[in-house]
N, C-alpha and C positions, 0 to 999 in steps of 0.2 A: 400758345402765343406766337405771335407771326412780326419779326421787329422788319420796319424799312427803313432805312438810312437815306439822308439825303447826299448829294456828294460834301466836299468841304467846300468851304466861301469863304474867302480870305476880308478879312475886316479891319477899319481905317482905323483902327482907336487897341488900346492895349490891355488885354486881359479880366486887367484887372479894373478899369471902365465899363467894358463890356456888363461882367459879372455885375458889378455896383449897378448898371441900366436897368439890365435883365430879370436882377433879382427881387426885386421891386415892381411888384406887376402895374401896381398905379401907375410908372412911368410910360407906359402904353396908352395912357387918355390921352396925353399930350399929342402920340402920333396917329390917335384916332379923330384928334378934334381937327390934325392939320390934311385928314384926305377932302378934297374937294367935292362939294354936293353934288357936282355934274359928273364924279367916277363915280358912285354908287347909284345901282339902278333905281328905279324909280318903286319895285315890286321889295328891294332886300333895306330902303331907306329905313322904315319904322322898328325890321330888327335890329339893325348898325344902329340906331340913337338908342334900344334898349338894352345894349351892350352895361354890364355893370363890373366893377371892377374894385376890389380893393387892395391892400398889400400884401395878400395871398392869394387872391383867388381872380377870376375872370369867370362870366357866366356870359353865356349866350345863346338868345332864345332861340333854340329847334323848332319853333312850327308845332305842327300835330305833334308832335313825340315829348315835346316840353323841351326844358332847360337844359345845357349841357356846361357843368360850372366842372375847372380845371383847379385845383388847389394843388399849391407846394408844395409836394410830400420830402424833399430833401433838397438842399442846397450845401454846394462844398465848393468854397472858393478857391479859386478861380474858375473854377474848371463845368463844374456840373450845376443844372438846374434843371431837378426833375417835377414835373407837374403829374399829376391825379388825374384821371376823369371821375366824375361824380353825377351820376343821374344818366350815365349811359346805357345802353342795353346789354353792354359789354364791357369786361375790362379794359381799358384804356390807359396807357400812359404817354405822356409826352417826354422828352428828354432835350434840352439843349447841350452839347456839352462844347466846352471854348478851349482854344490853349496858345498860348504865347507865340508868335511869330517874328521872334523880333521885338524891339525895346517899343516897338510905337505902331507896331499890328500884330490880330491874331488872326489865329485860324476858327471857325465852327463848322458844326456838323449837327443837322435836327434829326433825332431818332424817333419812332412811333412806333411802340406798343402794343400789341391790339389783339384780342384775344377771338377771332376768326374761327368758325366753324369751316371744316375743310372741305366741306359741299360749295361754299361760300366764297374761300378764297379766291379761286380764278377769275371772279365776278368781281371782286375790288379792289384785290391787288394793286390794278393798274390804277384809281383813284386814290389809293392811299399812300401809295407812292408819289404820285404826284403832290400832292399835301405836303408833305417830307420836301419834295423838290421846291416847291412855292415859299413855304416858311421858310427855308433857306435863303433862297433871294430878299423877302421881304426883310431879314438880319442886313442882309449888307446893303438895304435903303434906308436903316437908323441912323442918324445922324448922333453919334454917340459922343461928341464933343458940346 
């Protein structure tokens, strides 16, 4: 297994907000119903609307390769919220984990999993680190109040 880290991302809201957002994957429609039709391209529109999603899981259509659905496999407040991959070709896991920064911000950090054939890794490395990099940011553009 091959884990990347993203750096940390200091966030506006406190811990235990976060977790309560985060941990609750439905609360992710709401920030998928509010990206704008004109950021999404015109070729990725019909997977982004067949995005599904319920209070464990998130699924998202892969194209030729099918579905790629992330279920909860553990959650520990405040702190952690680990996701599954499910339907992948590979072991996958996701991890958020948060921690207190202060009465009224935290800190996160996205972790990724991923179980890499070693012929393989230097060819993805640098995408799946950037993944790591992006979800990270995309944490500290929730408006978690």
């Amino acid at each position: 297994m091959a884990i990347f880290k993203s750096g940390e991302v200091s966030l506006h809201a406190p811990a235990d907000t976060v977790f309560a957002k985060l941990s609750n994957l439905e609360n992710l429609r709401s920030l998928l119903d509010k990206v704008p039709a004109d950021q999404i391209p015109e070729d990725k529109r019909q997977m982004f609307e067949s995005i599904t999603i319920t209070p464990d899981t998130i699924t998202v259509p892969g194209g030729p390769v099918g579905s790629l659905t992330f279920r909860v496999k553990e959650r520990i407040a405040p702190s952690l919220i680990k996701l599954e991959g499910e339907g992948s070709p590979v072991a996958l896991n996701l991890s958020m984990h948060v921690a207190p920064d202060g009465s009224e911000y935290s800190r996160a950090q996205v972790e990724i999993d991923i179980a890499i054939p070693a012929m393989l890794k230097p060819m993805v490395s640098g995408p799946i680190q950037q993944m790591a990099d992006q979800f990270s940011q995309v944490l500290k553009a929730i408006p978690f109040s």
